[in-house]
N, C-alpha and C positions, 0 to 999 in steps of 0.2 A: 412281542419281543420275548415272549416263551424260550426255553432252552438254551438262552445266551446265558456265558459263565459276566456272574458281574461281582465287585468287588461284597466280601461276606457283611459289609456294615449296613447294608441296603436293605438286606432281605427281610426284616422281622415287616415291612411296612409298604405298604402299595404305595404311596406318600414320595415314602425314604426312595424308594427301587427310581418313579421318575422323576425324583429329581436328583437323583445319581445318571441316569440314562437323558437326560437332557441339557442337567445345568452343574454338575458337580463336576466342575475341572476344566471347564469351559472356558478359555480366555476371554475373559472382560476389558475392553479397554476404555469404556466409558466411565468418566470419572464421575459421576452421578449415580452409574449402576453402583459403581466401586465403593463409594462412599453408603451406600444403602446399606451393602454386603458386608460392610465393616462394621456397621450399627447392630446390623443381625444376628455377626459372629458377637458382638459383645453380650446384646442380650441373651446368649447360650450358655454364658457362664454360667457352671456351676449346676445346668443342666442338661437334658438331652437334646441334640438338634433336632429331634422331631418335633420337642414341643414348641420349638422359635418358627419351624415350620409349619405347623398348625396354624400358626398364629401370624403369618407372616401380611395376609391383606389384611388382619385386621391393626398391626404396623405402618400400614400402606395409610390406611384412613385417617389413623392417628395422629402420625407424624405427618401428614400434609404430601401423599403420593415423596414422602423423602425428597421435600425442596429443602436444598439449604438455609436458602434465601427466606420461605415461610417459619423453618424451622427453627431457623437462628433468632426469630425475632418470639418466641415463646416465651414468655415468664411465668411468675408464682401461679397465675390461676389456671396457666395452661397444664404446669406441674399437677397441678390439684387436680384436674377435668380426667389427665391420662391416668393416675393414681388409684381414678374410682372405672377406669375402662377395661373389662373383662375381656376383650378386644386383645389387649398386651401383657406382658409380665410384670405386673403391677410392682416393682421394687424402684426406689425414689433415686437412686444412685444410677439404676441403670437410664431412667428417663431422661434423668439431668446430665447425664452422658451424653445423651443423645442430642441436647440440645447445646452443646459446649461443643461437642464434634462438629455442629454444622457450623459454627462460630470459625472453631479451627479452620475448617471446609474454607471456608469464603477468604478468613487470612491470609490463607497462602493462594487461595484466586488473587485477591488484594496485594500481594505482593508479586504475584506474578508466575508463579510457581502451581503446575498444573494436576492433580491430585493423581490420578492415570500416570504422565509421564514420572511421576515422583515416585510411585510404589512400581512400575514395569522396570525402572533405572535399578531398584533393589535387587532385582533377577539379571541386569544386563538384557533387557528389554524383549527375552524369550520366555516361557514355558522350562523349568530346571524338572528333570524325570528323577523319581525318588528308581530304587531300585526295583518295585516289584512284589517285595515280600518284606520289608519290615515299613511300618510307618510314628514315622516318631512323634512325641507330640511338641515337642519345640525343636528348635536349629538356633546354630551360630547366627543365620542370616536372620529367622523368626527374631532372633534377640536383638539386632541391629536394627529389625523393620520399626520392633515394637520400641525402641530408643528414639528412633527418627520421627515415630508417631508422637512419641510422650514429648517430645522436643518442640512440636510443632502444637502442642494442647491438647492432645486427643487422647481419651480417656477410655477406659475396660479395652486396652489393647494391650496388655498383656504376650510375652511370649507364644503362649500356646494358644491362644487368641489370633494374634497375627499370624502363628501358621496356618492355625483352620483354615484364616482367611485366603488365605496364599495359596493352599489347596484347594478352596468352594473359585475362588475367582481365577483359576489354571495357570496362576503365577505357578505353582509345582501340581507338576502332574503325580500324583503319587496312586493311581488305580493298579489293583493286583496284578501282577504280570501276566495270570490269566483271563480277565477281565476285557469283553471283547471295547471297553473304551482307551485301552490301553494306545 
């Protein structure tokens, strides 16, 4: 995939490049993947995405292949077990985010309400194209996702948070308008 123009935030990193060329902007409509994707973007706070990338099977392992269902039933010693796992971004808030998200996750399976159809509904159930050439790091809508999440329990969703997410999961396409995933 030599000589394609791809969006400039890809390039410092073989990593970064495919998974911009594979999975960066890609409609997700499974609410499991979605729900993963949203754990991942939290653990990026405050850092770079390459390192939640790095780090992302070893997430996988940690967090139980991202079951909700596993996930949500973790307590204090599981806290303790991920805290010492080199594996993930050892920070206590974010872990326990994680397992409050899957909490959330299941609530609204529980009540009936489908995490996929919930967060596609925020877009009117298409892909929204940023322009091309500026990419912001929050929106009106980012702030209304990240309302709707914090509404529902869900925690490090954050504005610019929930737009990453809405950008990695091709809720908005925002790739450079030269950028052959445009």
């Amino acid at each position: 995939m030599t000589g394609r123009q791809r969006c400039r935030w890809c390039e410092s990193d073989p990593l970064l490049r495919d998974y911009h060329d594979a999975e960066w902007g890609v409609p997700v409509r499974d609410s499991r993947a979605l729900w993963e994707l949203l754990n991942l973007e939290g653990a990026q706070a405050g850092l770079a995405w390459i390192t939640v990338l790095r780090k992302r099977e070893g997430y996988r392992r940690a967090f139980a292949g991202f079951d909700p269902e596993k996930v949500a039933a973790f307590g204090p010693a599981d806290v303790e077990r991920l805290m010492g796992d080199a594996g993930i971004i050892r920070a206590r808030a974010k872990i326990e985010a994680t397992i409050g998200n899957a909490r959330a996750y299941l609530a609204m399976q529980a009540a009936g309400e489908d995490f996929a159809d919930f967060a596609w509904s925020m877009v009117g159930g298409a892909p929204l194209k940023g322009d091309g050439v500026t990419v912001p790091a929050s929106t009106p809508l980012s702030e209304a996702m990240s309302k709707a999440l914090k509404k529902r329990g869900f925690k490090f969703v954050g504005p610019v948070i929930a737009y990453s997410w809405m950008q990695a999961a091709g809720m908005v396409n925002d790739h450079g308008a030269s950028c052959f995933r445009r």
